[in-house]
Every structure is written in structure tokens, then in C-alpha cells.
C-alpha positions as CSV (number, residue, x, y, z in Angstrom):
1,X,5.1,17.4,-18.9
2,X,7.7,18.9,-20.8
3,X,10.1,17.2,-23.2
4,X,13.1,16.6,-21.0
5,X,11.5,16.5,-17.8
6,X,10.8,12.9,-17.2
7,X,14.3,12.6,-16.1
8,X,14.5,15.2,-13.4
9,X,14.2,13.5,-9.7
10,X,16.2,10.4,-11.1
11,X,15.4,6.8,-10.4
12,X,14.0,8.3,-6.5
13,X,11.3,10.1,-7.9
14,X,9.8,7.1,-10.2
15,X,10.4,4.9,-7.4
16,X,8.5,7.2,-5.2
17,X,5.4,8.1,-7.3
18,X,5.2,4.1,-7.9
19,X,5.1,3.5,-4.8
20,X,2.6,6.7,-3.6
21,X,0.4,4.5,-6.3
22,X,0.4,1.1,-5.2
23,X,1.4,1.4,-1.5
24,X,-2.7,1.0,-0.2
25,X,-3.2,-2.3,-2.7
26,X,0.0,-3.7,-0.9
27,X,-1.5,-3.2,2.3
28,X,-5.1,-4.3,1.2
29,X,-2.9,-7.6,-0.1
30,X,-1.3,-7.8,4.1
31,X,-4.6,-7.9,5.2
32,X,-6.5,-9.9,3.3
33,X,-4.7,-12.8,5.6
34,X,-5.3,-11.6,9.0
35,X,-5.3,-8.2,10.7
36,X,-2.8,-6.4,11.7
37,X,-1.7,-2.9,13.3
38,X,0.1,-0.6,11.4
39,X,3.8,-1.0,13.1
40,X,3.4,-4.6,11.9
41,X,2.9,-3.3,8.6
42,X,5.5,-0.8,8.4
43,X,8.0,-3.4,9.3
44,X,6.3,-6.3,6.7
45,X,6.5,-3.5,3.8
46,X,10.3,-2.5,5.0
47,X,11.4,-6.3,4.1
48,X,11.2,-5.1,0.6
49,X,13.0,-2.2,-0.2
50,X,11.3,-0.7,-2.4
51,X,7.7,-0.6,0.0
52,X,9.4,0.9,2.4
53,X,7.5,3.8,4.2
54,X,7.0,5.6,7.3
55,X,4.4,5.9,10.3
56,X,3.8,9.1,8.7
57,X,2.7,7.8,5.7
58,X,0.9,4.9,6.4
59,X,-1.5,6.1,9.3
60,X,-2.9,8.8,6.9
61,X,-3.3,6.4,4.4
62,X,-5.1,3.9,7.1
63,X,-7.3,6.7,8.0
64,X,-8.4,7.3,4.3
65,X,-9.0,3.3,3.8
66,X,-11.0,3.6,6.9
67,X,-13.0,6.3,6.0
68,X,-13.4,4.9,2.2
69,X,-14.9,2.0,4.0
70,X,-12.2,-0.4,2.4
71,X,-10.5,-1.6,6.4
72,X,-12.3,-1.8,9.8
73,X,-10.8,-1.0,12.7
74,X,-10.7,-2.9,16.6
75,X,-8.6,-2.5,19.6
76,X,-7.3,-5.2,21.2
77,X,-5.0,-5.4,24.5
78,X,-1.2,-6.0,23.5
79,X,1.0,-9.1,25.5
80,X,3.8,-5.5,25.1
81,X,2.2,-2.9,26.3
82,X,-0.6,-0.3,25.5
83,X,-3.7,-1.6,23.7
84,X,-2.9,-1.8,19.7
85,X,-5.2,-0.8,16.6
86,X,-5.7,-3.9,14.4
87,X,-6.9,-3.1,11.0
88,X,-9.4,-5.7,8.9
89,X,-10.3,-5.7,5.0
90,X,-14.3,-4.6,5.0
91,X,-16.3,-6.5,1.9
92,X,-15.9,-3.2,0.1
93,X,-12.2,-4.2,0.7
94,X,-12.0,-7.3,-0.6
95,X,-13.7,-5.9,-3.6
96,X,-11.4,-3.4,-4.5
97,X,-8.3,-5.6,-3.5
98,X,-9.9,-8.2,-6.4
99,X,-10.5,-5.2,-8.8
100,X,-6.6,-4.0,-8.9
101,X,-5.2,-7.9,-8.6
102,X,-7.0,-8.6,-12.1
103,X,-5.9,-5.0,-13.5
104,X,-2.2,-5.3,-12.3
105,X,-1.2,-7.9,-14.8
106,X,-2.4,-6.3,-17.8
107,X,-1.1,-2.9,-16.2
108,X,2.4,-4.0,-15.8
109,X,2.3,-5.7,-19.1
110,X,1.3,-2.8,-20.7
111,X,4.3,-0.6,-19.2
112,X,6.9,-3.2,-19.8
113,X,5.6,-3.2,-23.4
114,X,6.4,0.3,-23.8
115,X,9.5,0.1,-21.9
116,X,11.4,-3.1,-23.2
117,X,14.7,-2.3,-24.9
């Protein structure tokens, strides 16, 4: 990067590339309850602000969890018509969801170190 840049995009931009990194831990975190479909998802990550995303990023990023082996995937009939895709943590799942909940504090402790006034 160079000296200068870091500012360019404004407080979007960080806000964006944080979320881009910690978006699939969130909703590793959503399912470790229970499963869910991905409108449910969209609209438990829009009651924070910040999380907010769009069906057009979260289905490719369901896709890739699926296909990393880190969610299952079953269809079940919907009370509200057509049949919905509910998506369930896989053991390999759990694992990673464990692996970035005991990195996270010592993560964010580490950035706040280097950006405390």
C-alpha cells in the first residue's frame, strides 16, 4: 500500500473489507443454534448494521461453506410457500467456528492495541 492510501474509500471501505472478513464466522455463529435458510439470515445479520448484506452475497458465500464442507444443506416444505433450503453446521463447522472464536479475542485486542489514541 502506499503511504497515503489507507484513507482512500473512507470509513465504507474499512467497514466493508471487515465485514468481507468476518461475514462467514457470523453466519457459522447463527447456525451453530439451529438451522436456518438464508432469507432468515439476511434479515438476522440486517438487525445489526454493520452485517448487513445482500442475497447476492450471502448465497455465494453458502455455496462456498457448502462446498468447504463447513454447512450441510436439507430442504424442507415451508408453512409460506415453496419448499426452503435450511443450512446446518457440519463437524468440520463446528471446528472452524471454535478455531476463529478463541483467535477473535486476541485478534481484536491486538488491533485496538495498535489503534488506541
Amino acid at each position: 500500500m502506499e503511504p497515503g492510501t489507507a484513507s482512500i474509500g473512507g470509513a465504507g471501505k474499512a467497514e466493508s473489507q471487515l465485514r468481507k472478513g468476518v461475514l462467514e464466522y457470523c453466519i457459522l455463529g447463527l447456525l451453530r443454534e439451529r438451522a436456518r435458510y438464508g432469507v432468515e439470515l439476511l434479515g438476522l445479520l440486517g438487525e445489526v448494521d454493520v452485517m448487513a448484506t445482500s442475497q447476492g452475497t450471502i448465497y455465494p458465500l453458502l455455496a462456498r461453506l457448502r462446498r468447504d464442507g463447513l454447512v450441510e444443506t436439507a430442504w424442507q416444505e415451508s408453512p409460506n410457500g415453496p419448499p426452503r433450503r435450511y443450512y446446518m453446521l457440519t463437524p468440520r463447522g463446528e471446528a472452524a467456528l471454535a478455531e476463529f472464536t478463541a483467535i477473535w479475542p486476541h485478534f481484536r485486542h491486538a488491533v485496538d492495541r495498535f489503534i488506541a489514541d
